[in-house]
N, C-alpha and C positions, 0 to 999 in steps of 0.2 A: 791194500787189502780188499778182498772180492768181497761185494757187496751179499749178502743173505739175502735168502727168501723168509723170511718170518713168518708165523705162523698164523697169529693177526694183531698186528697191530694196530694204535689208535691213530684215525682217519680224521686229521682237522678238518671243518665246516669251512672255515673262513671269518666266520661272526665272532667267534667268542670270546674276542678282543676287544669288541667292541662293550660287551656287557661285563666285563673285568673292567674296561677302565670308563667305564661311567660307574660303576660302585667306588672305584676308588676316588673319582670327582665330587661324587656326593657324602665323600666320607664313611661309606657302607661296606668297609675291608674290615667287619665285624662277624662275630659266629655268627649272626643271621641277619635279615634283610627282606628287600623288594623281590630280592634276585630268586627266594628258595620261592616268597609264596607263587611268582611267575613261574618259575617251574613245575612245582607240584599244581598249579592248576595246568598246562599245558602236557602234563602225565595223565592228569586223571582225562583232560578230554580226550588224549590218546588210547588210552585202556577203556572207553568208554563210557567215563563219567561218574566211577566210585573214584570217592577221595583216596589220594596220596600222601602219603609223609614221604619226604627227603630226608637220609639218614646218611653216616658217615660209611656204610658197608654195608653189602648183601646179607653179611652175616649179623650185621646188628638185625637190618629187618627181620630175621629168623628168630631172633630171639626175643627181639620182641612181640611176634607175634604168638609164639608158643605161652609168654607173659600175659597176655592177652587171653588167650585161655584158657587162662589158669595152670598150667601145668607147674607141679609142687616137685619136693625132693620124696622118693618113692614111688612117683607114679613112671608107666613106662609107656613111650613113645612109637610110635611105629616109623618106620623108615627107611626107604628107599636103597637097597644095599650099593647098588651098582651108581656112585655120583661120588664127586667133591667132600670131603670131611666136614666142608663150613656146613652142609645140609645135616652132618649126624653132630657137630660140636656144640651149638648152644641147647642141645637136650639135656647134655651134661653141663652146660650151664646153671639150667633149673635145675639141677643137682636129680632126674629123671635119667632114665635106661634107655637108651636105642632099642628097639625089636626089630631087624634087618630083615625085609619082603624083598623075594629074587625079581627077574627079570621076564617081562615074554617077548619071543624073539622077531617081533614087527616093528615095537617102535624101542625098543631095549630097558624101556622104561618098566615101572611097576603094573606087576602081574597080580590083573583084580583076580583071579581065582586062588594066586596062594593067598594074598592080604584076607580074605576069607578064611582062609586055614587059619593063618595065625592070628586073625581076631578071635574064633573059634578055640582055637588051644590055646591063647593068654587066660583067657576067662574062663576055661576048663583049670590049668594051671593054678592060676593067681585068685580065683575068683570076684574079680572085675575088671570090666572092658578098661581096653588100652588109653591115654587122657586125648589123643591127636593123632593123627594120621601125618607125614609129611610126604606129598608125592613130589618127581622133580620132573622139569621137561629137558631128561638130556640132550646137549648140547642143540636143544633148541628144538627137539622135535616131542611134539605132545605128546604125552601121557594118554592111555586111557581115561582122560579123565572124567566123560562122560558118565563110565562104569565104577570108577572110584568112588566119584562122588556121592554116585548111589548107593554104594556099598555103606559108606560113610554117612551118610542119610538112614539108612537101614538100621544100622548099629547104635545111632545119635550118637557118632565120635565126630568131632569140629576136623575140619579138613584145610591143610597149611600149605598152600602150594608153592613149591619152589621153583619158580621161572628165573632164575639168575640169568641162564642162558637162552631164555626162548624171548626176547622183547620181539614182538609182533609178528611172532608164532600164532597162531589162529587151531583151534578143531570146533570144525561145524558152524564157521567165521565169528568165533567166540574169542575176544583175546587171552594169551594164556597170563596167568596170574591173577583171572577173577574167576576161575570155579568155586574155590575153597572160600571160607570165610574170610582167610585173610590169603594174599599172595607178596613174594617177594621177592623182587628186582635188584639188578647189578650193575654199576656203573663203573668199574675196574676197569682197568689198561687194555686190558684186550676183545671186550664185549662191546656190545652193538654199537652202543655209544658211551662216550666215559664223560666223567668226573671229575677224572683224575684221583681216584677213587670213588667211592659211596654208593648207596644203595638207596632202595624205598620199598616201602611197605603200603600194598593196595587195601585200604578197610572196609569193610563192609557197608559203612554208613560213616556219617559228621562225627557223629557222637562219640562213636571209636578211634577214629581221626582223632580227636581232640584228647582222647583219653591219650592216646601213642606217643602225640606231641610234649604231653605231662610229664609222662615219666621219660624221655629221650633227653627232656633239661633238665633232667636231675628231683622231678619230682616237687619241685619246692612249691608248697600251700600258697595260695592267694591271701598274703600276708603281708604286713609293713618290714618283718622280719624276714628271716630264712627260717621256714619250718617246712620241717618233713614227716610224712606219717607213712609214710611206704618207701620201699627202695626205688633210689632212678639210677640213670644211665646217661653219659655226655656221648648221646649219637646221633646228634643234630649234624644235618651235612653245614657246611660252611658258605655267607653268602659268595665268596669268588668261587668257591667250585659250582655253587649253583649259577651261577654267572657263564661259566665252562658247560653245563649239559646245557642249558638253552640255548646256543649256538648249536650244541651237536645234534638239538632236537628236530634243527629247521632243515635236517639233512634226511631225518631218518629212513622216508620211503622212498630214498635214493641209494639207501647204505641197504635199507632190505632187499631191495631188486636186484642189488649188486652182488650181493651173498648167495641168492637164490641163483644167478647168470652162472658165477664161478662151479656151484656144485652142478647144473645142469651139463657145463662143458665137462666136468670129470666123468659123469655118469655116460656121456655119452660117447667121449673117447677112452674112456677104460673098460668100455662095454667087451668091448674084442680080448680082453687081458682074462683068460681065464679063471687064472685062481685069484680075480678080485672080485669081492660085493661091493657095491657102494650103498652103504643108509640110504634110503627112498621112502618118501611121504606112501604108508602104505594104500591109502586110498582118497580121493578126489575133498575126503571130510579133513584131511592132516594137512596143512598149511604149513610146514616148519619155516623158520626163520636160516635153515643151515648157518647156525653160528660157526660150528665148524662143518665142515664134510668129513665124512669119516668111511672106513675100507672094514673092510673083514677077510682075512688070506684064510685060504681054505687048506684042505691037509695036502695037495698038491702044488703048494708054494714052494721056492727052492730058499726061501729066507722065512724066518717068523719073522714080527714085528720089529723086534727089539733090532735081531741083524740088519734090517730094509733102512729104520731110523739112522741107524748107524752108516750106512752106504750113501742115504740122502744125503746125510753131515756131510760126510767128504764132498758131496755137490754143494754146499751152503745153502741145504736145505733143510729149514727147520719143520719136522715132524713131534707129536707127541702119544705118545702111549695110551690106550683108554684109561679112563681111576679104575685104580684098584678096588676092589669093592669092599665094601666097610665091613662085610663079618671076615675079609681079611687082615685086616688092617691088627698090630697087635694092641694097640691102645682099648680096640674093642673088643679084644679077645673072649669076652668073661659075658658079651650079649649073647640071647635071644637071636637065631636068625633060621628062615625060613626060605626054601627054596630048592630048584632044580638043576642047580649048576648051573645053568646058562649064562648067568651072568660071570663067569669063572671062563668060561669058552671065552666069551666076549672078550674081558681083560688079555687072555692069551695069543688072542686073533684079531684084536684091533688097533686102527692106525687112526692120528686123524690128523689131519692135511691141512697144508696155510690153504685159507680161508678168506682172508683179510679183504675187505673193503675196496681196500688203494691198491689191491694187488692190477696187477696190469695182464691182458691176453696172453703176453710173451711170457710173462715169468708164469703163469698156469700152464701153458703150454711147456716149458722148462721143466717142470714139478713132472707133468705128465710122462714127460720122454725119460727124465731119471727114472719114474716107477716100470717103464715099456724093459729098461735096459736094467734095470737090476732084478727085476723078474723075468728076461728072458722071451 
């Protein structure tokens, strides 16, 4: 059977065998350990030096960051239309509303002029501002979030940034996932570096760190008993998976260089390809991480999307569709959502391309020459 090109998968270090089976040596194959606090301290000096929590999934970090503040059943959330579900899912957690903000068309991501509009007509609406902002850095490329932020400063609404996909994305050599008060990271199967799942959540300071870490084990009072006086959560990552990112950590700014090399050779041989864009850091302040690299066919394509994905496949080449956008999506049929269609263009015109770490020159070049011959 012909081997695939995937789209990206996880890229072993070589190490993290080594810190799996010295927890198992010292008997630390327990939910926690040496292994998470080494971790979350070699995240935080990575991001700069706000404390981290290790969590079992990006999406826990979401949601506990919106936990964090405060966000109730009734209040309504703002949020980023164009990204992954886990970014709109735990709003409805907090038993809270999505508000969907569209896209502007540089970095794909949220457009500080609509979020304006619709902080503006929430509170015109509802008569009070929205509880949180959620921006995301898709697939790895910042946000305005310079402008968010200050928009979100402006307004006094706390600001939740979702970096799932941007680990060591930079704007304005800022890492992404500390603009906001709180940011939230991904350690899934096919992000920068994995886990083998789980996620972390960057806090603002100790203090909230400590608060995060409370309620993640469930909450339970500094007691000889089990007592509770508030809801918790079992979203502690696990010491052998933490055991697994600290190997994958001592790789990372060889896995970032390698992500950034791959999209550099798309951009530069699909320049000649007419009816292709490729996502490009729009200016010298954008640092993306290219988690993925990603196309956009223009109305002079002889395939959409969906048909090219499909024509790849026959090559065993794995491609995927951009997300559908959340005021699409029917689960969130009944939200709030603001915007210019662009992000709707986006969905119907985007592609986005193995990516992957371990990918090899040949197999990029492979990917290449399928896109040259099925567009002609």
């Amino acid at each position: 059977m012909e081997n695939w090109i995937k789209l990206s998968l996880p890229h072993k270090s070589g190490t993290e065998m080594k810190y799996i089976e010295q927890a198992f040596a010292d008997d630390w194959f327990v939910p926690l350990g040496p292994n998470v606090d080494e971790f979350e301290r070699r995240l935080s000096e990575f991001v700069g030096g706000r404390p981290v929590v290790a969590l079992s999934a990006g999406t826990a970090a979401i949601h506990l960051g919106l936990v964090m503040l405060g966000v109730q059943p009734g209040d309504e959330v703002i949020c980023q239309s164009l990204t992954f579900a886990a970014s709109a899912n735990p709003i409805k957690y907090c038993g809270a509303k999505p508000v969907f903000v569209g896209s502007e068309s540089e970095t794909w991501n949220m457009s500080p002029d609509i979020l304006r509009q619709a902080i503006d007509d929430r509170i015109k609406r509802t008569g009070r501002k929205p509880k949180a902002i959620i921006a995301v850095d898709l697939y790895g490329m910042p946000a305005r979030l310079d402008e968010i932020a200050a928009i979100a400063a402006e307004y006094e609404i706390p600001l939740l940034e979702d970096s799932a996909e941007a680990m060591g994305s930079t704007l304005d050599g800022k890492m992404c996932g500390t603009f906001g008060e709180y940011g939230a990271m991904s350690f899934n199967g096919n992000k920068m570096i994995t886990t083998s799942g789980g996620g972390a959540l960057i806090c603002p300071d100790e203090e909230a760190a400590a608060r995060v870490k409370f309620l993640a084990t469930q909450a339970r009072e500094n007691r000889p008993y089990y007592y509770h006086e508030v809801i918790g959560y079992n979203y502690r990552l696990s010491n052998i998976s933490a055991g697994i990112g600290i190997g994958q950590l001592e790789t990372i700014e060889s896995r970032l260089a390698r992500r950034r090399e791959i999209h550099d050779i798309y951009s530069r041989e699909l320049a000649g390809v007419a009816c292709v864009k490729v996502l490009d850091n729009p200016s010298q302040r954008f640092n993306s991480n290219f988690w993925l690299t990603t196309i956009l066919l223009d109305s002079n394509s002889p395939l959409i999307p969906d048909e090219l994905r499909l024509r790849l496949a026959e090559r065993h080449i794995e491609t995927r569709l951009l997300w559908r956008p959340m005021d699409m999506q029917p689960v969130f049929a009944d939200c709030p959502a603001y915007g210019d269609g662009l992000d709707r263009e986006l969905f119907e015109s985007g592609l986005c391309l193995p990516s992957g770490s371990s990918l090899t020159d040949t197999e990029v070049s492979s990917v290449i020459e399928a896109l040259e011959e099925a567009l002609g």
